[in-house]
C-alpha positions, 0 to 999 in steps of 0.5 A: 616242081615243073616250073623248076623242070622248065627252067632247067630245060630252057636254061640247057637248051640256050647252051645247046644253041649258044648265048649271045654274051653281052654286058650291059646295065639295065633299069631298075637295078643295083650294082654292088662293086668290090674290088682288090688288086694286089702287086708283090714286086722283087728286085736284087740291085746287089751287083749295083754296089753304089745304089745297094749301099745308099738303100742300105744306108736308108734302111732297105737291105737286098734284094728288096720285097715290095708288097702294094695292095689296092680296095676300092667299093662302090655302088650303081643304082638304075632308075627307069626307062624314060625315052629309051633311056634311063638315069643312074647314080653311082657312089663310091668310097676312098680307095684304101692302100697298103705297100710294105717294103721287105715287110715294113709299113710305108705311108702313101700319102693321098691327094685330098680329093681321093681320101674321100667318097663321092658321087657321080650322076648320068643316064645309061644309053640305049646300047646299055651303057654308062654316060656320065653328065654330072659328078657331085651335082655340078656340070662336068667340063670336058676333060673330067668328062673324059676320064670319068667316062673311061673309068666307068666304061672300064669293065666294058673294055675289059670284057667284050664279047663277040658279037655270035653265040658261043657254045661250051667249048667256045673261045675268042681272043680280045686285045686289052686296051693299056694307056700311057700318057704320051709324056711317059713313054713315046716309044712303045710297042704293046701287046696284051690278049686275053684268050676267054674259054667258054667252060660251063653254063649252069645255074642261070651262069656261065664260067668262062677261063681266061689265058692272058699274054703281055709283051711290052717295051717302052723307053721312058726318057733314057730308060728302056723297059720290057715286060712279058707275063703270062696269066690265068683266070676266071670269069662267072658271068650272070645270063639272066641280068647280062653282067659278071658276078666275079672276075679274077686274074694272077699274072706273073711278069719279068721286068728288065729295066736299062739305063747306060750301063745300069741293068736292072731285073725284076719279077712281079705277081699281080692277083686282080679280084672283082665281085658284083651284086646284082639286085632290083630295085622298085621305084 
């Protein structure tokens, strides 16, 4: 009961004073990751007559619904420190896929190497995070090197914390890095922030809200697109193993799509869910 007692004074201590948020792998653990982002999109093309007829010709009736949802799981396992740093294997499955369009079924397929599970190699730095150095065992190039780095790191872009303690009440702003290649769009002019609000801490967790803001144009070849969405989630994240536990975000957004005289409307709500398991492992 004292030790309870204790606990709980340091914990509501730490929240008078304000934590230093970080997030960062560390030794000898497990990270369990799921993941699901759904997408749900509607278009009426009924003003464009001729496109309107050949859909309809093809089976697609006004105004059209489509609904895309993507899972993906995986999982993270830390060796021990050796020299400040410290090895790491992830596993991950085949991303599962489901579109419908106005409720039927579309078959997506996918490129062979995606439809099945693999493995990725590394070692964590000193800072605590990822850096890949080899994939199913075999040396990584350059280029593989790049974008399996980028994947990885992802969850570290997505949330980073200002570099002072935050108390209840606390928030702070971060712009979201989106890449396009430079072949699809040259012309672009994004801007995405994400407000975190410091609700709680409680239970050896803190819950944080988020407010999103999305402003983007692009031309892509002829065609000029803008997006705006706005959006609301939540953050819980775990104090004791310095990582999220579950991060999830509903955006809605308005589509205008250009091209000559063809003017194109659209509305989408976008739901992204993230779940972590955190344990320790013994090696």
């Amino acid at each position: 009961m004292l030790i309870i007692l204790f606990t709980a004074l340091v914990v509501y201590a730490n929240a008078q004073d304000g934590i230093n948020f970080k997030i960062k792998y560390l030794p000898n653990h497990t990270y369990q990751i799921a993941g699901n982002t759904t997408m749900d999109f509607m278009v009426d093309l009924s003003a464009n007559k001729d496109i309107a007829a050949k859909l309809k010709a093809k089976g697609i009736e006004q105004p059209i619904n489509m609904h895309v949802q993507f899972d993906n799981t995986g999982n993270i396992s830390t060796g021990e420190v050796s020299a400040g740093v410290f090895l790491y294997t992830m596993s991950y499955d085949p991303p599962a896929v489901n579109v419908t369009i106005n409720g039927k079924a579309i078959p997506i397929p996918l490129p062979a190497k995606t439809t099945k599970g693999g493995s990725m190699y590394g070692h964590v730095s000193s800072d605590g995070t990822l850096k890949m150095d080899s994939l199913k065992g075999s040396k990584l190039n350059d280029s593989t090197t790049a974008m399996v780095q980028k994947m990885t790191s992802t969850i570290l872009k997505q949330i980073k914390f200002p570099d002072h303690p935050l108390k209840p009440g606390d928030t702070f702003t971060q712009d979201i890095p989106f890449d396009i290649p430079a072949a699809v769009g040259k012309n672009m002019a994004i801007d995405i922030k994400v407000t975190y609000k410091l609700a709680n801490i409680a239970d050896n967790q803190a819950f944080f809200d988020l407010v999103q803001d999305l402003n983007m144009n692009l031309q892509v070849k002829k065609i000029a697109v803008t997006l705006t969405g706005t959006g609301t989630g939540k953050l819980i994240y775990d104090i004791k193993n310095q990582y999220p536990v579950s991060l999830n975000n509903n955006m809605d957004m308005k589509i205008n799509a250009k091209l000559d005289t063809l003017n194109v409307n659209a509305i989408a709500k976008i739901s992204s869910n993230q779940t972590y398991v955190i344990g320790k492992t013994t090696h």
